[in-house]
N, C-alpha and C positions, 0 to 999 in steps of 0.2 A: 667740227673737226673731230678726229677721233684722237684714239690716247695714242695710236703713230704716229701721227700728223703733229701732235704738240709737245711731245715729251721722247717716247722709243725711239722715235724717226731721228726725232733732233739729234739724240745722244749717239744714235748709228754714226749717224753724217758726220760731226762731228770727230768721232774716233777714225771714221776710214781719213779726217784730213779737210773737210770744209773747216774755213773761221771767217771773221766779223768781216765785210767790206770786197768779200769777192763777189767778184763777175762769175755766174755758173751758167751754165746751158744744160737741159733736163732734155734730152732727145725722146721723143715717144713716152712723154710725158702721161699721156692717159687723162684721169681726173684729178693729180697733183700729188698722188702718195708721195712720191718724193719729193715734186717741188714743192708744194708747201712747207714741211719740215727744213728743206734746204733754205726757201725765204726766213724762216724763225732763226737759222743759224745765221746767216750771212747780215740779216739785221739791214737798217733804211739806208745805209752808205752799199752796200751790195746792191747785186742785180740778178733774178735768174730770170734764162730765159725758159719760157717752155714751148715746145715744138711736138706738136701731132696733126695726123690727116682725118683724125675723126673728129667731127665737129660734135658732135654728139657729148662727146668727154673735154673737149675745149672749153663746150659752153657750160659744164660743169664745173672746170674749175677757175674760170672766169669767176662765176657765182661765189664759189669759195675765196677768192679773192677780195672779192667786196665785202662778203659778209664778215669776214676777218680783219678787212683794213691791212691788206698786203699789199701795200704800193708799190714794193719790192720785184711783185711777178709781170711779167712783161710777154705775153701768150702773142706764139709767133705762128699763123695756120700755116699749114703744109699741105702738098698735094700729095706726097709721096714720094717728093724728088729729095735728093741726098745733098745738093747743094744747099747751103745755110744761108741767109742774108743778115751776117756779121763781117764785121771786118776784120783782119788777118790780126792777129795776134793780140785779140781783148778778152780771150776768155779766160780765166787759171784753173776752169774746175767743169768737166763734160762728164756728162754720168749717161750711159748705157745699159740702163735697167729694164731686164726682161723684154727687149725690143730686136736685139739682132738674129732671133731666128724668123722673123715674118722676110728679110732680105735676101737674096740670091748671093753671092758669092763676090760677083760684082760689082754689087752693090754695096756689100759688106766693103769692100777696097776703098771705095770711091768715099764710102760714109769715114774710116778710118784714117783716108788722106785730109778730108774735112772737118773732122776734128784735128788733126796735124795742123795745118792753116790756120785756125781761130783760135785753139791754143796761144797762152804766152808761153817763152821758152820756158823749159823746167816744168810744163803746165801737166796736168792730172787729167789722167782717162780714168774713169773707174766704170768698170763693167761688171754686168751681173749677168753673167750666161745660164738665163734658163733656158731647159726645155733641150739640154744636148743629150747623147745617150746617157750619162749619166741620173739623169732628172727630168724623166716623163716626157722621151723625145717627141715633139712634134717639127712638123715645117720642115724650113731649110737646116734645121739642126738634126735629123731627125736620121742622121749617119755622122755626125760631128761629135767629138767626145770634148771635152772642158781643155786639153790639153791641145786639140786639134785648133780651136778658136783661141787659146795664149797666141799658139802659134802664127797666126793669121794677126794679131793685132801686134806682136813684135817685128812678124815681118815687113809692119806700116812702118816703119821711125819709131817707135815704142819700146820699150825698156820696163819689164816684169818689174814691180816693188814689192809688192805685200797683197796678202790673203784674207778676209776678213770673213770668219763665218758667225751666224749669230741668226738668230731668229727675227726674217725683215718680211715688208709688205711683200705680198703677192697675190696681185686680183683685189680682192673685199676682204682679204685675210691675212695670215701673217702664214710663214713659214720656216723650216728650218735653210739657209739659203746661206751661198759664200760670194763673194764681191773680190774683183779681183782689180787691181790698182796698177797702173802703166804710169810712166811718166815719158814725155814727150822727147825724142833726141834732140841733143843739138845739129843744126844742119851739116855740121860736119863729120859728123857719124852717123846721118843719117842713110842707110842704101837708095840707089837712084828707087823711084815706082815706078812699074808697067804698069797701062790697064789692061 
């Protein structure tokens, strides 16, 4: 593992708001940059899941898994679909790291109602919008500004907390990067969704 994975990572995770015993979900997980440092936070009473369509980076961090002795991580394949197979309100902590500009629009909704649902109340989105005009736009980001995609995950049932920027994984490396933290409404303030 690298010095992210066991130490930087952890202390990131950590400050944005993971601790010992939660249930987390890693959407578009990758090779584990985040979930594994989120397994070292969360520790053998926690859970994270991680979820990707590339099997390629699965079976990556699968391996890291074992060869770590992370019994903690619990690797969910995906096809590409937005529906999760968790149950409605066991998760307290979904991290969106560098994954929602590969989405269309629609899907972004769909993915945002989704972690709304598996969420517990009070529960933690934390997002890392790369890749909007502000930072090396590509994809469906690639006309969306950082303030454009707040806006889209507040207008899920979400509520802006806190800003976190600091030097975090991206790709094989690290970067200068901000993480942005939503907490989940309660259903009574939450507005109805279209899709």
């Amino acid at each position: 593992m690298t010095e992210w994975e066991t130490v930087k990572g952890v202390g990131f995770l950590k400050e944005i708001g993971l601790k010992s015993g939660q249930t987390v979900l890693d959407f578009g997980c990758g090779v584990g940059h985040y979930t594994v440092p989120a397994a070292n936070v969360i520790g053998n009473k926690g859970i994270v899941y991680a979820v990707d369509k590339e099997q390629q980076a699965v079976n990556e961090l699968k391996r890291k898994a074992k060869v770590d002795n992370l019994k903690n991580v619990k690797v969910m394949e995906a096809s590409g679909q937005t529906k999760l197979s968790l149950e409605s309100e066991t998760v307290d902590v979904v991290l969106f790291y560098d994954v929602l500009h590969y989405l269309g629009k629609r899907n972004r909704k769909r993915l945002y109602q989704e972690a709304s649902r598996v969420l517990k109340q009070d529960g933690l989105l934390s997002v890392y919008p790369k890749h909007t005009l502000e930072d090396d736009p590509i994809q469906e980001f690639s006309s969306l500004s950082v303030s454009d995609v707040k806006q889209e995950i507040e207008n899920s049932s979400f509520v802006f907390e806190q800003k976190f920027c600091d030097l975090i994984s991206h790709g094989d490396g690290l970067n200068q990067g901000c993480v942005w933290n939503f907490r989940k409404l309660a259903v009574e303030d939450a507005p109805a969704l279209i899709l």
